[in-house]
C-alpha positions as CSV (number, residue, x, y, z in Angstrom):
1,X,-60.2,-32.0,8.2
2,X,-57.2,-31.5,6.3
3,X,-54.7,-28.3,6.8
4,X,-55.2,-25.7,4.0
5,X,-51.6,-23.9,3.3
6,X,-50.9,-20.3,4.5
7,X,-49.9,-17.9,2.0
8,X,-46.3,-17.3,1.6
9,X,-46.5,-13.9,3.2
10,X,-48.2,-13.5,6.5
11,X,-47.9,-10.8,9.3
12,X,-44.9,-9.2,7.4
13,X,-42.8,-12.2,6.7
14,X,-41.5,-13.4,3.5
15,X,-39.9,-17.1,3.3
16,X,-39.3,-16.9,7.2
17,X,-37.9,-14.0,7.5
18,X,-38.9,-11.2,9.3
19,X,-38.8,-7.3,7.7
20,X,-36.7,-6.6,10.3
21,X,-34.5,-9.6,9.3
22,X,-34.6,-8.2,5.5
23,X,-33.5,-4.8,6.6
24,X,-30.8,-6.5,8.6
25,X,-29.4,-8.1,5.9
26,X,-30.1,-4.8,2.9
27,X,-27.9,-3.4,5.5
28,X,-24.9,-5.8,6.0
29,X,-24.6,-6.3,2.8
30,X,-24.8,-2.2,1.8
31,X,-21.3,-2.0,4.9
32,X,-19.8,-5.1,3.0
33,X,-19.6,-3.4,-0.5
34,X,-18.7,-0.1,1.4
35,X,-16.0,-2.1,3.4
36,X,-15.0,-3.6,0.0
37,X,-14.8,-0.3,-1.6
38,X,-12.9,1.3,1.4
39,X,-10.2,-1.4,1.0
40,X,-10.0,-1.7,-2.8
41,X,-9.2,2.3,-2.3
42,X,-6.7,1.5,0.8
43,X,-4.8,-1.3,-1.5
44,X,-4.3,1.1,-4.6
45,X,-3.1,4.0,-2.0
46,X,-0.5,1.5,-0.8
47,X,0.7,0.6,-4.0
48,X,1.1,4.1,-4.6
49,X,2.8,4.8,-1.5
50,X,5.3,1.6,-1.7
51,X,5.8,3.0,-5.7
52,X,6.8,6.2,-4.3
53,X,9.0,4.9,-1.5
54,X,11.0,2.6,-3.8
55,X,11.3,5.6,-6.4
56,X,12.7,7.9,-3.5
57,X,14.9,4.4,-2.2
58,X,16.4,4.2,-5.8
59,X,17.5,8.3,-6.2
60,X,19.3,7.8,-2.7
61,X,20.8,5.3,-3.4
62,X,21.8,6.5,-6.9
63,X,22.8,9.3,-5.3
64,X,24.8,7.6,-2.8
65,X,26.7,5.7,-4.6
66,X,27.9,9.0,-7.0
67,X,28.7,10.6,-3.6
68,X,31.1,7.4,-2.6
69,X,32.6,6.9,-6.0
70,X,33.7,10.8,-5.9
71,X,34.4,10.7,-1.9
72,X,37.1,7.5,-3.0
73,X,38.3,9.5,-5.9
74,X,39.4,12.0,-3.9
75,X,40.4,10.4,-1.3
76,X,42.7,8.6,-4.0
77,X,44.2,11.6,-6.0
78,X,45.4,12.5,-2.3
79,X,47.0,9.3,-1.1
80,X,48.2,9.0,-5.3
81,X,52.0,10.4,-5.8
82,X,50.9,13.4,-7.9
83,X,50.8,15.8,-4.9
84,X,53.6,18.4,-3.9
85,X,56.8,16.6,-3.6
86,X,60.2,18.1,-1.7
87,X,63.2,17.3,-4.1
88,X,66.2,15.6,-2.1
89,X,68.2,18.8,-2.7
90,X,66.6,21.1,-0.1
Protein backbone atom coordinates (compact mmCIF):
# COMPACT_ATOMS: atom_id res chain seq x y z
CA UNK A 1 0.00 0.00 0.00
CA UNK A 2 1.28 3.24 -0.97
CA UNK A 3 1.57 6.37 1.58
CA UNK A 4 -1.21 8.93 0.95
CA UNK A 5 0.16 12.66 1.80
CA UNK A 6 -0.84 14.47 4.99
CA UNK A 7 -2.34 17.80 4.63
CA UNK A 8 -0.09 20.67 4.93
CA UNK A 9 -1.61 21.64 8.27
CA UNK A 10 -1.87 19.08 10.94
CA UNK A 11 -2.14 19.41 14.91
CA UNK A 12 -1.45 23.23 14.62
CA UNK A 13 1.52 23.25 12.35
CA UNK A 14 1.97 25.05 9.16
CA UNK A 15 5.17 24.22 6.86
CA UNK A 16 6.91 22.74 10.08
CA UNK A 17 6.51 25.13 12.22
CA UNK A 18 4.87 25.11 15.25
CA UNK A 19 2.18 28.15 16.49
CA UNK A 20 4.30 28.59 19.07
CA UNK A 21 7.19 28.90 16.59
CA UNK A 22 5.05 31.50 14.47
CA UNK A 23 4.38 33.58 17.50
CA UNK A 24 8.04 33.43 18.30
CA UNK A 25 8.99 34.75 15.21
CA UNK A 26 5.54 37.66 14.85
CA UNK A 27 7.38 38.58 17.91
CA UNK A 28 11.11 39.03 17.11
CA UNK A 29 10.43 40.49 14.29
CA UNK A 30 7.70 43.24 16.03
CA UNK A 31 11.31 44.00 18.85
CA UNK A 32 13.41 44.26 15.53
CA UNK A 33 11.42 47.12 13.93
CA UNK A 34 10.97 48.58 17.46
CA UNK A 35 14.83 48.23 18.01
CA UNK A 36 15.16 49.77 14.49
CA UNK A 37 12.90 52.56 15.23
CA UNK A 38 14.55 53.22 18.73
CA UNK A 39 17.88 53.59 17.00
CA UNK A 40 16.77 55.52 13.81
CA UNK A 41 15.40 58.08 16.71
CA UNK A 42 18.80 57.65 18.83
CA UNK A 43 20.96 58.56 15.49
CA UNK A 44 18.88 61.79 14.61
CA UNK A 45 19.13 62.86 18.55
CA UNK A 46 22.89 62.55 18.13
CA UNK A 47 23.13 64.47 15.16
CA UNK A 48 21.28 67.04 16.83
CA UNK A 49 23.25 66.98 19.83
CA UNK A 50 26.86 66.83 17.87
CA UNK A 51 25.04 69.98 15.65
CA UNK A 52 24.52 71.73 18.78
CA UNK A 53 27.83 71.09 20.38
CA UNK A 54 29.81 72.31 17.30
CA UNK A 55 27.48 75.46 17.11
CA UNK A 56 28.29 76.16 20.90
CA UNK A 57 32.34 75.05 20.00
CA UNK A 58 32.31 77.71 17.10
CA UNK A 59 30.63 80.94 19.42
CA UNK A 60 33.57 80.08 21.99
CA UNK A 61 35.85 80.00 20.02
CA UNK A 62 34.63 83.12 18.14
CA UNK A 63 34.40 84.54 21.16
CA UNK A 64 37.72 83.64 22.19
CA UNK A 65 39.53 84.70 19.82
CA UNK A 66 37.80 88.58 20.03
CA UNK A 67 38.70 88.33 23.73
CA UNK A 68 42.63 87.51 22.68
CA UNK A 69 42.87 90.00 19.87
CA UNK A 70 41.50 92.85 22.41
CA UNK A 71 43.54 91.24 25.54
CA UNK A 72 46.88 91.77 22.93
CA UNK A 73 45.66 95.13 21.95
CA UNK A 74 45.82 96.29 25.16
CA UNK A 75 48.37 94.71 26.26
CA UNK A 76 50.13 96.54 23.26
CA UNK A 77 48.91 100.22 23.61
CA UNK A 78 50.65 99.70 27.24
CA UNK A 79 54.06 98.31 26.30
CA UNK A 80 53.60 101.05 22.90
CA UNK A 81 55.51 104.60 23.61
CA UNK A 82 52.24 106.69 23.76
CA UNK A 83 51.95 106.41 27.63
CA UNK A 84 52.95 109.20 30.24
CA UNK A 85 56.43 110.13 29.59
CA UNK A 86 58.82 112.23 32.19
CA UNK A 87 60.69 115.01 30.05
CA UNK A 88 64.56 115.04 30.85
CA UNK A 89 64.10 118.39 32.48
CA UNK A 90 62.53 117.31 35.85
Amino acid sequence: MTKSKKPAILDGRRNGQSQWTRKMNKSNKEFDDKMKKLDKDFNEKMKKLDKDFEDKMKMFMQRSDEKMTDLKRNMDSKRGGGGYRRSANG
